[in-house]
C-alpha positions as MATLAB code, in Angstrom:
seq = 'XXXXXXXXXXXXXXXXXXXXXXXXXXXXXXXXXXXXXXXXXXXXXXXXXXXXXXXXXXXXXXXXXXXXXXXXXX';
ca = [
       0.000    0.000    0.000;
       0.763    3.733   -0.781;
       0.797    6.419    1.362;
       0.733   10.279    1.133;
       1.742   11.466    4.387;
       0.575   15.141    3.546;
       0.906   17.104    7.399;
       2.120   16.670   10.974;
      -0.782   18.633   13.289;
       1.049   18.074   16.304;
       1.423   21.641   18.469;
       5.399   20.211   19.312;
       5.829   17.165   16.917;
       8.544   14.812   17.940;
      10.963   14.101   15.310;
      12.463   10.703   16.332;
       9.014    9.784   17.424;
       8.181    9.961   13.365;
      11.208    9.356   11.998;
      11.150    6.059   13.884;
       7.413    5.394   12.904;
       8.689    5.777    9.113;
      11.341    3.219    9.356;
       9.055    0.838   11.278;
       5.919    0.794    8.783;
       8.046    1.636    4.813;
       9.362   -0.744    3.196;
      13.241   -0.227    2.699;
      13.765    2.553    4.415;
      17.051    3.210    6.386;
      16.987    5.760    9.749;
      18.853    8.430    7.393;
      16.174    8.567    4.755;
      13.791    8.702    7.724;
      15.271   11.509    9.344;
      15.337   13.285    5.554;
      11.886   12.617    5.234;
      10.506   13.613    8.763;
      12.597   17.144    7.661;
      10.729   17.146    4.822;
       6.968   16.715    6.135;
       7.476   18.957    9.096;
       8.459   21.358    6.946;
       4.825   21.581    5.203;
       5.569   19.099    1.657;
       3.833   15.729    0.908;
       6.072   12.496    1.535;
       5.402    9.124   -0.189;
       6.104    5.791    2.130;
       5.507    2.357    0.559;
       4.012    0.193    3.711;
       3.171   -3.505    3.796;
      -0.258   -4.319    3.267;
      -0.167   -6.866    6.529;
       1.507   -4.006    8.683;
      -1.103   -1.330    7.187;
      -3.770   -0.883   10.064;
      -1.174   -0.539   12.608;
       0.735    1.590   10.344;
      -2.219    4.292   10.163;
      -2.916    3.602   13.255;
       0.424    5.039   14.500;
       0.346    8.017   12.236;
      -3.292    9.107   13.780;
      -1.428    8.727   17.196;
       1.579   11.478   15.718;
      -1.404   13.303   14.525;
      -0.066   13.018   10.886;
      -2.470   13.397    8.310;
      -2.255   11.125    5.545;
      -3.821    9.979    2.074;
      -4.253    5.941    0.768;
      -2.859    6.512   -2.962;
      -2.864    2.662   -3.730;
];
């Protein structure tokens, strides 16, 4: 499954908090390219994630917790 993570809503998000979340739900992704991409979506842009489709209810489930918005693409 696809994912557009498109905001973080959080009043102080907590960027290891996410950046961990990433590497723990995508598909080949290494802490670094975490870290780039957590940058990235606090800074206000969109961020694609490939996520497996068994993993994918506990995968949203732990973006609603970081209050990340987030669109199914496929």
């Amino acid at each position: 499954m696809k994912l557009n993570l498109l905001s973080c809503d959080a009043q102080r998000p907590d960027k290891r908090a996410i950046a961990r979340c990433i590497v723990e739900i995508s598909l080949n992704c290494s802490d670094t390219l975490a870290y780039e991409l957590t940058d990235i979506l606090l800074e206000g842009d969109a961020v694609d994630i490939v996520v497996e489709d068994k993993n994918s209810g506990s995968a949203l489930r732990a973006l609603r917790k970081l209050s990340i918005d987030y669109d199914i693409i496929e």
